[in-house]
N, C-alpha and C positions, 0 to 999 in steps of 0.2 A: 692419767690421774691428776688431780689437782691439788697439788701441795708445792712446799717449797724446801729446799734439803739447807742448810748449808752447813761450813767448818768453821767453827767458833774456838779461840782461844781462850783459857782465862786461868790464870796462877801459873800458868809456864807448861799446861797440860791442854790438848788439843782433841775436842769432840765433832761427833757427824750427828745434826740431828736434823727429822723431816718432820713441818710443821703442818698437821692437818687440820681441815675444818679453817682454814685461818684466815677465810672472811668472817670470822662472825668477829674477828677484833674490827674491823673497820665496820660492824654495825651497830656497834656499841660494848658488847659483852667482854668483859674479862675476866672470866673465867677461866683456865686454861688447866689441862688433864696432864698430868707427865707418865710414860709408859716406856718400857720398855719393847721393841722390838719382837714379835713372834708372843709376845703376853697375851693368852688368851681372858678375853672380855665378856663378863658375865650379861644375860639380857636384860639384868635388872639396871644396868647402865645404862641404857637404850635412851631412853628421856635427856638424860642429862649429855650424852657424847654428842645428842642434836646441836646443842646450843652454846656447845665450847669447844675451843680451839685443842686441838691433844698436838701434846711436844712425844714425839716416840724417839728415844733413845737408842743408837746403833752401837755400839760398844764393839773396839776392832783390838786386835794384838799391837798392829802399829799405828803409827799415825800417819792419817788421811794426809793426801797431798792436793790430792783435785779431785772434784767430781764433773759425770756427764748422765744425761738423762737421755735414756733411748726415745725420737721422739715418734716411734712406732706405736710401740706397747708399754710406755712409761718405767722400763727397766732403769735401776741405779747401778751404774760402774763407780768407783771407788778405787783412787789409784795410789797406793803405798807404796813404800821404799823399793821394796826387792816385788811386788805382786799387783795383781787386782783384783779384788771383791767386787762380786756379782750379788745383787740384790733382785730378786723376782718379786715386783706389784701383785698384788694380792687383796682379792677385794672379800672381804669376811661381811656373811649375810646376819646380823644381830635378831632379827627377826622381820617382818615382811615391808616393815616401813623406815627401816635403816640399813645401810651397808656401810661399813668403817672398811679407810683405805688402812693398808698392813703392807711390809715389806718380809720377806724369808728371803735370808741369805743360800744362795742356790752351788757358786760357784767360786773357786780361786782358782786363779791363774799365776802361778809362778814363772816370774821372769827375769833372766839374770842380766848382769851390764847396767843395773839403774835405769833401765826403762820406765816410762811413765804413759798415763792415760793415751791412747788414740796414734800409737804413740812412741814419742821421742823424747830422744836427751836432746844435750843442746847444737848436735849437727845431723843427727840420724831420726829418719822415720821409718815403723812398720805399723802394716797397716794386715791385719788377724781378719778372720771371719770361723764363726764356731758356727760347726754345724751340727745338726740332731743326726745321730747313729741307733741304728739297733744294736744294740749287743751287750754281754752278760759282761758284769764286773769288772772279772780278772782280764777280757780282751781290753774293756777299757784302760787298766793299770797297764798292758802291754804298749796301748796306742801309748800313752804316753809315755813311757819308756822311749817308745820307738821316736819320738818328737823331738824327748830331750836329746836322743845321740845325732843331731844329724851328719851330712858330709861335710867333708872338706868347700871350700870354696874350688870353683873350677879354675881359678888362674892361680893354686899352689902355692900363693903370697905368706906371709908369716903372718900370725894369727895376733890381732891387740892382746889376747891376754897373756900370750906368753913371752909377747915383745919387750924385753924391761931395757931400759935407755941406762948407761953405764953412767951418765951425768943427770943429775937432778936439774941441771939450767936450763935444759932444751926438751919443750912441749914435740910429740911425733905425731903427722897427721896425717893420716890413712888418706889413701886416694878417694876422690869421686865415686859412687858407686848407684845405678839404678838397675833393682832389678826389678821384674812386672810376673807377677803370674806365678808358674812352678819356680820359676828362676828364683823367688823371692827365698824362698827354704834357704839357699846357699849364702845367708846371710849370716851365720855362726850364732843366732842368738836362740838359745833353745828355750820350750814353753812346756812347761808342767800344768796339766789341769789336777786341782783335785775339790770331788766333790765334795760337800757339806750337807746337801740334803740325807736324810734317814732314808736307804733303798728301799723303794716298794715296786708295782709292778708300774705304777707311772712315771716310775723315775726316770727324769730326760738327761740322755749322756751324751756328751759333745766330743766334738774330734778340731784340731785347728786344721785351717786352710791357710796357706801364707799367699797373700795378695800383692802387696807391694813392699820393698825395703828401698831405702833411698839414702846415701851420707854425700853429706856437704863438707869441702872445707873453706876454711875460713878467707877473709879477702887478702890476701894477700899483695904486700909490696917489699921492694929490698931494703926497707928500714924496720920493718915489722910486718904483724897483724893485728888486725881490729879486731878487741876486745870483747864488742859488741856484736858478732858474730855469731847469731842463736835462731836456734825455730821456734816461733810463735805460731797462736790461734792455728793449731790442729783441730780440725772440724767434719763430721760427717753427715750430710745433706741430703736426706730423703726423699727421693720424687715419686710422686703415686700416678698410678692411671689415671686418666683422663676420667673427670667422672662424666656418668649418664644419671638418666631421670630411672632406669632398672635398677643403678649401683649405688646409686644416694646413698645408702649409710653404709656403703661397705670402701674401706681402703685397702687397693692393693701394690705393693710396693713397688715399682717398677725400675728404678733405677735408683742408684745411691752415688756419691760424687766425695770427692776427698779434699779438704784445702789447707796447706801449710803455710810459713809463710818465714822467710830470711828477710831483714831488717831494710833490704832494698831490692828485694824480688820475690814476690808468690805463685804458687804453681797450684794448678786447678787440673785432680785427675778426674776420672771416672773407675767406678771398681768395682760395678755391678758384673752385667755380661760377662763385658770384655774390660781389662786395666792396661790405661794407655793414661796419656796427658793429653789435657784436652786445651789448655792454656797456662799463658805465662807474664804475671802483671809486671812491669818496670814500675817500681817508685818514683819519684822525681825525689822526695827525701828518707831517711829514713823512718820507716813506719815502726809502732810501738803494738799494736794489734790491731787484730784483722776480723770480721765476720761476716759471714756467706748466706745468702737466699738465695731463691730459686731464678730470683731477678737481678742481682746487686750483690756487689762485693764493699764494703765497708771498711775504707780501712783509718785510723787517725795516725798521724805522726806530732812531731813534739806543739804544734802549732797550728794544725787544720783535718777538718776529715773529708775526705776522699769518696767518692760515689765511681765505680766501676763497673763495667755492664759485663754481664757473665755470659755463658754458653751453656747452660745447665737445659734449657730448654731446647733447644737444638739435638743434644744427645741424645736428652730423652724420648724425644719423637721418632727418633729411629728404632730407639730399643721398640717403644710403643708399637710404628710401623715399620719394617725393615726394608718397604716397598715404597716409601715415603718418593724418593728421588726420581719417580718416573713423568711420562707427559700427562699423568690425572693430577698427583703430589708432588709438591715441594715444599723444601724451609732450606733457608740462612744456612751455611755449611756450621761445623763445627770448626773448622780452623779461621772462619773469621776474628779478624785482627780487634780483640779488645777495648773498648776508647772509653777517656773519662767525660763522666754526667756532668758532676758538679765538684765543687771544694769553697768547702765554708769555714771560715776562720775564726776558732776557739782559744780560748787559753788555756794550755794546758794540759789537753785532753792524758787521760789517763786508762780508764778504760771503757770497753764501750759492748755493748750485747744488743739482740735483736729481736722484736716479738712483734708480729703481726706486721702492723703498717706503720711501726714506731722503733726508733731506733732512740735506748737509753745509753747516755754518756756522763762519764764522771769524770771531772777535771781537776784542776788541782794549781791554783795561780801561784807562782814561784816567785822569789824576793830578788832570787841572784839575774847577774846578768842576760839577759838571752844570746846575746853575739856570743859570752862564755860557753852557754849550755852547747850552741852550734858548733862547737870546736873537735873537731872527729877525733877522739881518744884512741890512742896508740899506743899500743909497747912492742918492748922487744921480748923474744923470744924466751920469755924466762917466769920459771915456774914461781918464784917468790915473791913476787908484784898480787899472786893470788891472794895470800895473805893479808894484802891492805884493803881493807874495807869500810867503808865508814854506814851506819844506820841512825834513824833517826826517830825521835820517838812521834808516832806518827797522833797521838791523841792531844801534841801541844802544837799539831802544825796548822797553822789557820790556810782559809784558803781554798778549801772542799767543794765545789758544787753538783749537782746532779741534774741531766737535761734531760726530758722528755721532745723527741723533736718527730715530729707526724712526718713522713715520707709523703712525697708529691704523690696524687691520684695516678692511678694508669692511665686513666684514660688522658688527665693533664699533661703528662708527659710524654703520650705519643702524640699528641695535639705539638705539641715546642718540637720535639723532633722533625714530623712529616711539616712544621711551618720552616723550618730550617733548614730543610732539605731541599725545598724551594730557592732557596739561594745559589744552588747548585747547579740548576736544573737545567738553563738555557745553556751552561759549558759541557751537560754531558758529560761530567765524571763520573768513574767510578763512586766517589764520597756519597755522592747523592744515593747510589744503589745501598753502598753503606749503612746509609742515617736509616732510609726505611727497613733496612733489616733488622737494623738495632729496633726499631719500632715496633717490628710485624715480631721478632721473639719475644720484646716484652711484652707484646698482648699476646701471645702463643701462652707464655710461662704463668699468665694467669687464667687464662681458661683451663690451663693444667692443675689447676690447685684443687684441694679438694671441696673447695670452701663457695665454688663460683656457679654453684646450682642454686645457692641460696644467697649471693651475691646481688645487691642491688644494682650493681651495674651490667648484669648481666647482658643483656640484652644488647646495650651501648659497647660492650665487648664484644659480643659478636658483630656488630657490623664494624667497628672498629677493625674486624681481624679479616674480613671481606676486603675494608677500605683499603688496610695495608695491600693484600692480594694484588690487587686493583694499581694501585701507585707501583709496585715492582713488576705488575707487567708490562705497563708503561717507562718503565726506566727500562726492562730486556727487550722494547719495543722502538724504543727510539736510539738506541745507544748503539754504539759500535763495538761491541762487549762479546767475550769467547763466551759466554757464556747464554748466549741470545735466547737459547733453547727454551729457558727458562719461562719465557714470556708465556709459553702455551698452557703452563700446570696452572699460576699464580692468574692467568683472566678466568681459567677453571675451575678454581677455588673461590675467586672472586665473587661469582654468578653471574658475569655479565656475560649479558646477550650479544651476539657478533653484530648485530646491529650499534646497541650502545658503545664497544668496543671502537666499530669503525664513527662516532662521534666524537670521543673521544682524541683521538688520534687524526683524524682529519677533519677538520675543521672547512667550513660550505663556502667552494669558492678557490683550496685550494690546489693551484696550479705545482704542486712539487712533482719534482721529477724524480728524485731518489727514494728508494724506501730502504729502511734497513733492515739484517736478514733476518733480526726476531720477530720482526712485525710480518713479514712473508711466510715466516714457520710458524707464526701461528695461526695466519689466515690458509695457508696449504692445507695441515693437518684437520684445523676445524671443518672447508669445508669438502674434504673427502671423508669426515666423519656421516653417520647417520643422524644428523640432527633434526631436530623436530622443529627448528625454523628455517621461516622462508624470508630471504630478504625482497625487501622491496625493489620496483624497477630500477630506481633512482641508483641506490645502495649496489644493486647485481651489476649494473653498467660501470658503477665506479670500481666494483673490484674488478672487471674487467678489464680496464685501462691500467690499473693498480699491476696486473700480473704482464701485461701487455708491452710494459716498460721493465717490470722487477724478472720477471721469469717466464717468459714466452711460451715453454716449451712444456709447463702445468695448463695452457690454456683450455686445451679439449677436457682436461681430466677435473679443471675447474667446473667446467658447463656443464657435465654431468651430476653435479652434485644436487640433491634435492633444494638446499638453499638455494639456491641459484635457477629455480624455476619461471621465475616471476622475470627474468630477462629479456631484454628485447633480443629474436634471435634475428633481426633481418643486423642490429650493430654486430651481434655475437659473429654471424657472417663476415662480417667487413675484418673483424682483426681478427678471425682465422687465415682468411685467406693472407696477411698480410705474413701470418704467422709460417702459411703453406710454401711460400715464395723462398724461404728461410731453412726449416724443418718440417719437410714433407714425412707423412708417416700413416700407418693405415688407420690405427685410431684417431687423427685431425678427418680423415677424409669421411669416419664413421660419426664422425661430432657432427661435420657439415651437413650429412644427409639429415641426419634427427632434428637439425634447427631448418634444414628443408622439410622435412615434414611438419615442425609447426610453423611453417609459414603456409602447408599445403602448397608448395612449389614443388610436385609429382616430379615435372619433366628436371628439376634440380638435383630431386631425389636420384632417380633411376642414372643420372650422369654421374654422380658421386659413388652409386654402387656397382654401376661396370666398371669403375678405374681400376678394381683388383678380383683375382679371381672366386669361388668360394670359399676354398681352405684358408685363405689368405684373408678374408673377413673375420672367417670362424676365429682366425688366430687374433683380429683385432679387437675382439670383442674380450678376450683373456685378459689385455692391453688395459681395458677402462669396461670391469661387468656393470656398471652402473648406468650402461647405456643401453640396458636389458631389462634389469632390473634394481630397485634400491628397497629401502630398509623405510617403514614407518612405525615407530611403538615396536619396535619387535617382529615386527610382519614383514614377509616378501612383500612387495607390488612390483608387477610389472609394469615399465614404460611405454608408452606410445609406440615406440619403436618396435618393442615386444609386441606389442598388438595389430601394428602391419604386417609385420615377419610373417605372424603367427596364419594368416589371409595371406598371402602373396607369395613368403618362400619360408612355409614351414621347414623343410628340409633343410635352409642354412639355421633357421632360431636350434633346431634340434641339435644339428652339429656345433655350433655354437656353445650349446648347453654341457656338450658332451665335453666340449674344450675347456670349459671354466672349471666343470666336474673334478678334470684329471691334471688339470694344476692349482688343485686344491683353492678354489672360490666359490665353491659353493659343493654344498653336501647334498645328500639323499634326499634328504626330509625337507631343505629347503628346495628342491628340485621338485620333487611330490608339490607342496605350497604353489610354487611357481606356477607350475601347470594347470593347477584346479584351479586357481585365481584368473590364471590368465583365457581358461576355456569355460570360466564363469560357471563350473560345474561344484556338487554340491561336497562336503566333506569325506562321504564315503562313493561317491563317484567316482570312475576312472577315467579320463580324455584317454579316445586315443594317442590323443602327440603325448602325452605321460607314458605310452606303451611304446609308442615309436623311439621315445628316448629311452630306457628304459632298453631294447632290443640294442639301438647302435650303442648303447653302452657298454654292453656286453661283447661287443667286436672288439674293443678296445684296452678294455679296465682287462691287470694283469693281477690285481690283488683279490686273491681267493675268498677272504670273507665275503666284501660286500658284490661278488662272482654269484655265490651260492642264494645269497638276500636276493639278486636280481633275477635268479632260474626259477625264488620261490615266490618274486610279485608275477612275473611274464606267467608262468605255469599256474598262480591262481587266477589271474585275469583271464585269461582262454578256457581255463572251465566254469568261470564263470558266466562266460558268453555262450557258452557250447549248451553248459544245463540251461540256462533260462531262455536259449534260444535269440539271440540278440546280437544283433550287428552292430558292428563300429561306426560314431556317428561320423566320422573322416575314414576317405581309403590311408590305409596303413602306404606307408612310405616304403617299406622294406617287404616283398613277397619271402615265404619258405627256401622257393630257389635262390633269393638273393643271402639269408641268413646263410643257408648250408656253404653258398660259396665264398662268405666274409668271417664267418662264424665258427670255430673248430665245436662251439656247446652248441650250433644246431649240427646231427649227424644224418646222412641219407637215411632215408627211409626203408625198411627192410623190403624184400619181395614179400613175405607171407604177411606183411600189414597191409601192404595192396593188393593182395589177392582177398583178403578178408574186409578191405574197402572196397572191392569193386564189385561185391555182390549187398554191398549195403541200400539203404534208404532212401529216396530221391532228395527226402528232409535233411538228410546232412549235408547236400552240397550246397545250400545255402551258408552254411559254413566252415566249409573245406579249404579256408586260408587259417582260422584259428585251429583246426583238426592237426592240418597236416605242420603246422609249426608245434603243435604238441607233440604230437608224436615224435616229429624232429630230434626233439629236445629229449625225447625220452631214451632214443635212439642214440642217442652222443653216452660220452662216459661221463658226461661232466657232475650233472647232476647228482643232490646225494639222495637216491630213493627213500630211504628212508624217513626221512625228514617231508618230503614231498607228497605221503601217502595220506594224511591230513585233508592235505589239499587236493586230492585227485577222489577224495571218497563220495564225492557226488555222479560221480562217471560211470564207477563199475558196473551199474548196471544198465549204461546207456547205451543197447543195441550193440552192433558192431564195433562201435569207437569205445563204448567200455569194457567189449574184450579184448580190443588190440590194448588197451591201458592196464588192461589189467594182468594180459601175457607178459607185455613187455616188463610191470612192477618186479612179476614173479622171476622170471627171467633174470633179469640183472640183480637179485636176491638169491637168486642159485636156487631157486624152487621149479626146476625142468617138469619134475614128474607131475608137477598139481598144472601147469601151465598146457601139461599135454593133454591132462583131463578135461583143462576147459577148453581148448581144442575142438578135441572129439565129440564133446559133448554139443557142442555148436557152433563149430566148423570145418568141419573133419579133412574138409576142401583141404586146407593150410595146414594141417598137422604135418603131413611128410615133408610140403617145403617147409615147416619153423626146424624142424630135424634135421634138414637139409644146411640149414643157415645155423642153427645154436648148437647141436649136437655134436660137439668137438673136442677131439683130446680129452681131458679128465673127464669129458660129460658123455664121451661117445656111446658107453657101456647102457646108456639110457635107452638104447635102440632096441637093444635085447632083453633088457630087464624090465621097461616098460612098454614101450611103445608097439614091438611085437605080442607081447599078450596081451594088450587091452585091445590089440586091432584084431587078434584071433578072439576071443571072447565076444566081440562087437558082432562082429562078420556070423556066428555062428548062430546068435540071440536073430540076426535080420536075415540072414542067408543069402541068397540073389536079388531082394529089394532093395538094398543099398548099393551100386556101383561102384560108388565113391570109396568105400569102407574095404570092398574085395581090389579095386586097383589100388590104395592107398598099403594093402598088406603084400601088393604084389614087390611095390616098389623097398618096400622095410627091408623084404624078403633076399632082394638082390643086395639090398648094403649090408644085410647081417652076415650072409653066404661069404661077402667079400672079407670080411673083418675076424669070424672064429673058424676053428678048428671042424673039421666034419663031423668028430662025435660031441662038440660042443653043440655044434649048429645044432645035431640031430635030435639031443637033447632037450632044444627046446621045442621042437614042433609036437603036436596037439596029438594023441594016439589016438583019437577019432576022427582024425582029419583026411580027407579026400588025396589019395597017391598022387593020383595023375596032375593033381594042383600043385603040392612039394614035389615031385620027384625034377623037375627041371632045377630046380635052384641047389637040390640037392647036388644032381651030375655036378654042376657050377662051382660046388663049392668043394668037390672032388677034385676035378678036374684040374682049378687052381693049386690045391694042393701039389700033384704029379708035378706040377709044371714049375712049382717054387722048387 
């Protein structure tokens, strides 16, 4: 809201009043409205409340001490003797072309001990947070109840109020005390809310939070203590999100900051999140007050004001990102050490506040001596010295002035810094790292503000805050600093290119032989990243010599990198091998073949890849996958390398594949990419060598998900060749009989599937390597049928191979009796042997309950034209004899059935009987 509140004296009685509308006095008009507070305003006012100033009258029980202005939501606190008044802004619509600002007293806080605003006496601070509760009335009267009693302190010391000193001469002063968070409650100062709003159903009820409690004692020495001994400019500092071009008019609060201040030390916490201390300013004198920005600490003492550079921004990027501090992000720590800007010398300063890009001060020139005023006043330990006070009447004291002083530009004063830090730079200190962090958070703490989307410098602030990046990765680049690492987030940030980078830092021509390790970490990491640039030959050959000398043993895993394509490989050759001489390893010996293959030196090649056997390649290729394949935009490609393999010795590229797979370098779906890229086949195309990996995969991989994913590509891929009749454009690597004996999910093949493939089609044996690995696989337990019947439903009725798929479906589903029907029905051959093979334990009973009656019923429909059908009942006949009872048996044979046919198996199944 825009008014202005203050506490005026006059006749010995002290008012709070807030002046609205109160630019129309500086445009001429004096006019001015006086109102009371919650007065409702008729619309016939409307005309005239445009064009004059209204004085609104606050009328309190006690008298105001201080006020603060919430600088969120323009709330007024109001801090009296024993309390604090809560004022809630309120904006009253008069009708559609006026709103009049209004204040409704919302809240009192009762608080015992002489507390004041934000707030402290004069050695003790707490710092409150009210929050919004749901709940009815009387819970509220209980919270606060519950508030006012709290515990004891935990270290059982004796309480200030009931401590009474038996001599009136000696002041008692409580120990040191910080407490942060829950701990803070155990501060003995208890808080009563009680509201003043009229309850309705929107009425907002608060609960306190105890944040921080903190007591100081005084300075102490063995002739006394200083009098002067008090907290000053209690302050709380609001930091919003970062704005965007979506959140332009919306602020949201994101962290909030607390600042106190003892006459030659200030303390800067945080009490958002988390409440901790986040710094701690030494005076050089003592200071009179203090005021905090998101950039600057302000402070005057009796003779000069003071410029301090803060941490406010630092915290708050983390609240913001809490992932800030990795190798994409960085900023400046929070525990970096404090330093003064400037100090300008005033007379008199007095007091001083803050707005915008302007800092207002009021001074006050004095008659008496100065060397006098500097005299550090001391007493002794004695309560009646309180009594002497002298005042003065301050309306006959000449001498008043009032400064308006503009703060230096941001962008001017990171310009003086990063020129300053210059001076630093050939010694390689630490200070130099300093200045530009002092630099890169005061442009941080302004692109945080909310004001810097519509900021003229906007733009000049952004690369400003690049620039910084830029100079700090240059200082964790050149320096000998624990903290080198940093170099990699801050050129990340920066946007330089690893080309400009290496301009930067090396300079054409020269001959250095050391590098330091943040310039190593961050050429390592960058280029084993996927970057989308290529350095040039010049640029590739020098960071070759660059790692050649720093880190030998990065050198293959350098040459791999996409950046680094543009190298010459016959130099890349020369300081491998220098390297080989040194640290021999199978990834150097897989780098040297690939820079023989672009030099097309075959006979180099094939010498480098017999030096080790196959598995021992496979494994090297785990070692450095970028020498298979790399990353462009997001996309596989395979390298050159990948595309001899793939011609020459598919069988290591696959084993290979299989090895990066299963120590996790590369997945599924990047494996599928790879191989259709690399067999230049089309998106919904399958390569074989995708099936062939894909098969040895499954020899190996022990994790059942993606077990099941690969039974259900290998099992749609083979019917999908089998239905459309289609060969593989490469012979498969791995035969059925190779799967079965590597494989526990390929299982041998039944006898009744090859007695029902061996009377099949001449057309299937053109594809009886995809048949019989189906079937394989069907044959195994691994498989989940279920899931798989999707995929097989082009088969069913394909000739023979889609009733062996379709018996075997049933079968491993427990559907014996329908599997025997399609049997009989068309293949009667295989019924007795599937019987023979599936008919087991729980499922035996199937012999007698199905299998014998549908082969009598069969047999009696064909009579002697079926062979098959009369031997296939002869055979049932003997395993049913062997398995029941003789009047079970008998029970099931046909009453119109031929004697002389049953009566053998009958004796048989007699005869067993006698004989058990």
């Amino acid at each position: 809201g825009d008014y202005l509140v203050t506490i005026e004296e006059k006749s010995k009685a002290t008012f709070l009043r807030a002046y609205m509308n109160w630019r129309c006095m500086s445009a001429g008009s004096s006019r001015v409205c006086v109102r009371m507070v919650g007065h409702k305003m008729e619309e016939s006012y409307g005309e005239t409340l445009k064009e004059q100033m209204s004085i609104v009258e606050m009328p309190l029980s006690d008298p105001p001490l201080c006020i603060s202005c919430c600088p969120v939501n323009g709330d007024l606190l109001v801090g009296c003797k024993n309390k604090l008044v809560m004022f809630r802004l309120k904006y009253l619509v008069i009708n559609q072309d006026l709103t009049v600002l209004d204040f409704e007293r919302s809240l009192i806080l009762h608080i015992d001990n002489l507390i004041h605003i934000a707030i402290t006496t004069e050695l003790d601070v707490l710092i409150l947070k009210l929050e919004l509760v749901q709940q009815s009335a009387d819970r509220t009267e209980r919270c606060a109840h519950r508030i006012s009693t709290l515990e004891e302190p935990v270290d059982g010391g004796p309480s200030a109020h009931t401590l009474q000193p038996e001599l009136d001469e000696f002041i008692i002063c409580q120990k040191p005390v910080e407490l942060l968070g829950e701990e803070s409650k155990l501060c003995e100062i208890p808080i009563t809310l009680e509201s003043t709003e009229l309850p309705t159903e929107d009425t907002k009820r608060f609960q306190v939070r105890y944040l921080l409690f903190r007591r100081f004692t005084p300075d102490q020495s063995p002739f006394g203590f200083c009098e002067e001994t008090k907290l000053h400019s209690v302050q709380l500092l609001p930091v919003y999100q970062t704005a965007h071009e979506e959140t332009e008019n919306q602020r949201e609060l994101l962290s909030l900051f607390c600042f106190f201040s003892l006459p030659h030390v200030g303390y800067l916490y945080s009490v958002g999140k988390l409440v901790e201390l986040i710094s701690t300013y030494q005076y050089s004198e003592k200071s009179e007050q203090a005021v905090l920005s998101p950039q600057f600490l302000h402070v005057i003492t009796s003779d000069n004001l003071q410029c301090f550079t803060v941490r406010c921004s630092a915290a708050a990027a983390r609240d913001e990102d809490p992932y800030i501090d990795t190798t994409v992000k960085a900023c400046p720590p929070v525990a970096l050490d404090v330093c003064t800007l400037r100090m300008q010398l005033f007379i008199g300063p007095r007091a001083i506040c803050h707005f915008k890009n302007h800092i207002i001060l009021l001074t006050k020139a004095d008659t008496e001596d100065i060397t006098e005023r500097r005299k550090p006043t001391r007493r002794m330990l004695s309560r009646k010295a309180d009594s002497i006070k002298s005042r003065k009447n301050s309306e006959s004291e000449p001498g008043w002035n009032l400064y308006i002083i503009n703060t230096v530009s941001t962008i001017q004063l990171y310009r003086e810094m990063v020129d300053y830090s210059r001076t630093y730079e050939n010694v390689k200190t630490e200070s130099c790292i300093h200045l530009l962090s002092e630099a890169h958070l005061l442009v941080r703490a302004a692109i945080m503000d909310p004001s810097f989307l519509k900021s003229d410098e906007k733009e000049e602030l952004l690369r400003a805050f690049r620039e910084s990046c830029a100079f700090l990765g240059d200082c964790y680049s050149r320096f000998d600093t624990k903290d080198y690492h940093l170099a990699l987030p801050y050129y990340r940030m920066s946007g330089l290119s690893m080309t400009e980078v290496l301009k930067r830092l090396i300079s054409e021509g020269d001959e250095i032989q050391t590098y330091e390790r943040g310039f190593i970490f961050y050429l390592t990491h960058s280029l084993n990243e996927d970057l989308n640039e290529e350095l040039s030959k010049e640029s590739a050959n020098k960071v070759l010599q660059i790692f050649c000398l720093a880190d030998p043993v990065q050198l293959p895993h350098i040459l791999c990198s996409p950046c680094m394509r543009n190298v010459c490989p016959l130099t890349a050759v020369k300081y491998l091998q220098k390297v080989e001489k040194i640290m021999p390893s199978v990834v150097l010996t897989l780098t040297k073949a690939f820079m023989a293959l672009k030099m097309g030196d075959l006979m180099m090649y094939e010498h480098e890849m017999d030096s080790y056997k196959e598995t021992m390649l496979a494994c090297g290729f785990v070692g450095q996958p970028k020498l298979l394949r790399q990353h462009k935009e997001g996309i596989v490609i395979p390298t050159e390398f990948a595309v001899h393999l793939k011609e020459m010795q598919p069988g290591l590229l696959v084993a290979a594949t299989v090895a990066l797979h299963e120590n996790n370098k590369i997945d599924l779906e990047e494996a599928d990419t790879f191989f259709k890229m690399l067999c230049s086949n089309g998106e919904n195309t399958i390569p074989q060598l995708l099936v062939d990996f894909w098969e040895a995969l499954l020899v190996v991989c022990s994790q059942e998900e993606i077990v099941q994913e690969l039974l259900l590509r290998v099992t749609s891929q083979y019917v999908c060749r089998i239905s459309k009749q289609q060969l593989p454009e490469t012979k498969p690597l791995k035969t059925t009989e190779d799967l079965i004996n590597a494989c526990n999910h390929f299982g041998l093949i039944f006898p009744w599937v090859t007695s029902i493939m061996s009377v099949g089609s001449p057309s299937d044996k053109d594809y009886c390597e995809d048949i019989s690995k189906l079937q394989s696989l069907l044959c195994s337990e691994s498989i989940n049928i279920a899931s798989a019947l999707p995929v097989l439903e082009p088969l069913t009725e394909a000739g023979n191979v889609g009733l062996t798929i379709h018996v075997l479906c049933n079968t491993r589903l427990g559907k014996y009796e329908e599997a025997i029907d399609q049997l009989l029905k068309r293949c009667p051959d295989a019924a007795v042997l599937y019987a023979q093979h599936e008919l087991k334990d729980d499922s035996r009973a199937v012999w007698w309950n199905k299998l014998l009656p549908e082969l009598c019923k069969r047999t009696r429909l064909t009579g002697n034209d079926c062979p098959v059908l009369i031997s296939s009942l002869k055979e049932t006949l003997s395993v049913v004899a062997m398995e029941l009872e003789l009047r079970d048996f008998l029970s099931l044979l046909p009453e119109d059935g031929t004697a002389a046919f049953f009566l053998p198996h009958l004796l048989h199944c007699s005869q067993r009987k006698l004989l058990t």
